[in-house]
N, C-alpha and C positions, 0 to 999 in steps of 0.2 A: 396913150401908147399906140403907135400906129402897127399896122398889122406887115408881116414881113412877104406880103402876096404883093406886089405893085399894080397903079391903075384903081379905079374910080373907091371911093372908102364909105362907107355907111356908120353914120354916129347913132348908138344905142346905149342904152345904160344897163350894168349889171349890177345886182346887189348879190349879197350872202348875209344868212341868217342863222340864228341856231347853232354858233360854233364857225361855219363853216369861216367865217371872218379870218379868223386866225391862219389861214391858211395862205390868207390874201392879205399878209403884211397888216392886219390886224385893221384892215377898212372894209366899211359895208358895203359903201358903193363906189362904183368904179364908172367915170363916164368913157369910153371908147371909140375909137373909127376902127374899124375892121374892114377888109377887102369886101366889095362888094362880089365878089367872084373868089372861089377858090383856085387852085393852082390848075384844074383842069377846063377851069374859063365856066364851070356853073355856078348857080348863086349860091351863096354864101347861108348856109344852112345852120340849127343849132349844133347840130355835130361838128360842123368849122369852129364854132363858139368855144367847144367844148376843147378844143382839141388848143384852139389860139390862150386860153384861158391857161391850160396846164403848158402849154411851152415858152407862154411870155407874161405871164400874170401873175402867177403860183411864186411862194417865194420860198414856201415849208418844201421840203423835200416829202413828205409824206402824202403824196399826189393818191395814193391808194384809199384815201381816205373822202375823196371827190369823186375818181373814177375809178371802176373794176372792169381789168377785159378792154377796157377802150369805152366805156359807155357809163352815165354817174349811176354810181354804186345806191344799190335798195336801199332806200330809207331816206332819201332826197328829193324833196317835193321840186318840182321847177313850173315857176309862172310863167307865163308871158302874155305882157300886159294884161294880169292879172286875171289871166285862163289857165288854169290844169292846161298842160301840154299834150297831156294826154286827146284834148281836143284839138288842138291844135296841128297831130303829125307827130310829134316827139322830137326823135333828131332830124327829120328829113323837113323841120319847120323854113322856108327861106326867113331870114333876114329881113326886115325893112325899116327903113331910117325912122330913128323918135321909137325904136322898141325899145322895152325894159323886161330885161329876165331879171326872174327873182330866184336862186337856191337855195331851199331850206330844208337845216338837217333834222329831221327826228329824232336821229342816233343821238341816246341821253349813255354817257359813260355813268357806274356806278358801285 
């Protein structure tokens, strides 16, 4: 699915785990081009990710269940290439071609 930003595109893979699938048309992985550059011409960040995922990816209307507030909701691990994000920056991560995030949920309903 190509990104609705025009100009240069970065291919990276995203998965969902833990539930989180269903929310994404009930696939785990998704391969992607996303804009190399967001709308204000910087690079393309996981919070771009984040944001391109719920406005063009997402099929469930229950978006609140991925992100709260604008940012993914406690209890959602996210990799990249298979780093805690946490080391990585988090959302301010840039993009680079051949990345793979991974989201996965915690949240066990019961």
């Amino acid at each position: 699915m190509a990104s609705s930003v025009e100009g240069p595109q970065i291919p990276i893979s995203v998965d969902f785990s833990g539930g989180l699938e269903m929310l994404f048309s009930n696939q785990r992985r998704h391969s992607l081009s996303i804009a190399a550059n967001d709308k204000d011409g910087n690079p393309s960040t996981i919070a771009f990710l984040i944001d391109h995922l719920c406005k063009n990816l997402m099929k469930d209307p229950r978006s609140e269940l991925f992100v709260l507030d604008g940012h993914i909701r406690p209890g959602i691990l996210v990799l990249i290439n298979d780093a805690d994000w946490e080391l990585e920056g988090e959302e301010e991560y840039e993009l680079k071609a051949g990345d793979n995030v991974l989201f996965v949920s915690t949240l066990h309903g019961g």
